[in-house]
N, C-alpha and C positions, 0 to 999 in steps of 0.2 A: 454617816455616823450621828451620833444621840449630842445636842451641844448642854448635857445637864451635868451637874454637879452629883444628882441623886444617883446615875450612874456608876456604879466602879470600876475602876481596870485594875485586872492585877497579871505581871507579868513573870512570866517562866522564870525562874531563876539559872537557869542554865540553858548552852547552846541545843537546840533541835533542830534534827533531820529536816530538811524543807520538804522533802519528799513526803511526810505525813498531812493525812488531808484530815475529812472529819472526823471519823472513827479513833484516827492515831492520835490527834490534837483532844480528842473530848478523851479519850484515856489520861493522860497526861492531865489532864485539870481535875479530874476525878481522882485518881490515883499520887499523883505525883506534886500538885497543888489543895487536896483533901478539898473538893471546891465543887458546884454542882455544874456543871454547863451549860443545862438548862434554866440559870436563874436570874438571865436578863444580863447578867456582869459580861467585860470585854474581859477576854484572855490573848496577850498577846506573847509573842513567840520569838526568838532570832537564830539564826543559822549560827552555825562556827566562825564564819569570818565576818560575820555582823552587815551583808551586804542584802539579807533577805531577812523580810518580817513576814508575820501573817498574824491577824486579831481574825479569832474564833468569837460568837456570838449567835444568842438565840433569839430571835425579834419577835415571839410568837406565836409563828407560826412553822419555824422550822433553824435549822443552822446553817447560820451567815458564816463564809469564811470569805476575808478580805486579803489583797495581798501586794506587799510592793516591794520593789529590787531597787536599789540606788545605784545610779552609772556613774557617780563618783563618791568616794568618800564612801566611810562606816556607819552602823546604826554607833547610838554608846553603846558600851559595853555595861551589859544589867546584871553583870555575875561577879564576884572579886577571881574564880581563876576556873581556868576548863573542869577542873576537878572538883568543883564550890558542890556544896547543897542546892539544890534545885526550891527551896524555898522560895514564894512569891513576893516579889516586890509591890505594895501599892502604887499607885499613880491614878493622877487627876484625868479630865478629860482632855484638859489644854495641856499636860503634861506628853495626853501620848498622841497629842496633835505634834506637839514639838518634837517629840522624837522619830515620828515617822519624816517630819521635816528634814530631818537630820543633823538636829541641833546633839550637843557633844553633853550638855549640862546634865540633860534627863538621866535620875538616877544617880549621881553624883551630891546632889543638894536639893533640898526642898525648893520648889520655881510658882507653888501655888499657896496661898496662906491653907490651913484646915478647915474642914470645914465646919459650920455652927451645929453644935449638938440642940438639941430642945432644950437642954438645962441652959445653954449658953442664951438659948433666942426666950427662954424667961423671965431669966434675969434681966434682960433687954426692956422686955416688957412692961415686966413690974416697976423698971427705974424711970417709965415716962410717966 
């Protein structure tokens, strides 16, 4: 994985089929996320019982699908209910390091500060 900030993830707002591979994942970011999949950003995914993930990604040269099963414990849950909007969640890069971790937080509270816009890294500037 990419350890950069300039990176985005954004994550499915609702459970998916694990059975879908690239085709069915790059529909669902296109369609269901209004999102491009080929634009370098991670898309990541969770099954119904939250025991399976997968990040879709394009490195360049072609679509990367990564994928991991937890032998204990849930992903968090990244939807408020089975029935929710499939709207996409933002997250950091150390955000969806921790949640493939298996940490509970991700998606409950902010765990990374935002990041610096140019206006912000200006104003920095101007004030040395």
């Amino acid at each position: 994985m990419f350890a950069t900030r300039a990176v985005r993830v954004f994550a499915y707002g609702s459970p998916v089929d694990m059975r879908k591979g690239f085709e069915g994942l790059s529909a669902l970011v296109r369609l269901g996320m209004s999102q491009d999949p080929l634009s370098g950003d991670l898309y990541l995914f969770v099954n119904r019982h939250r025991k399976r993930a997968k990040v879709l990604l394009w490195d360049g040269t072609g679509l990367c699908l990564y994928a991991k099963r937890l032998e204990r414990g849930c992903f968090a849950a990244l939807w408020k209910s089975a029935g929710g909007s499939a709207s996409a969640l933002s997250l950091t890069i150390t955000e969806l390091q921790l949640f493939l971790e298996g940490s509970a937080l991700v998606g409950k509270m902010p765990l990374s500060p935002p990041p610096l816009s140019r206006k912000d890294l200006a104003i920095a500037v101007s004030t040395l």
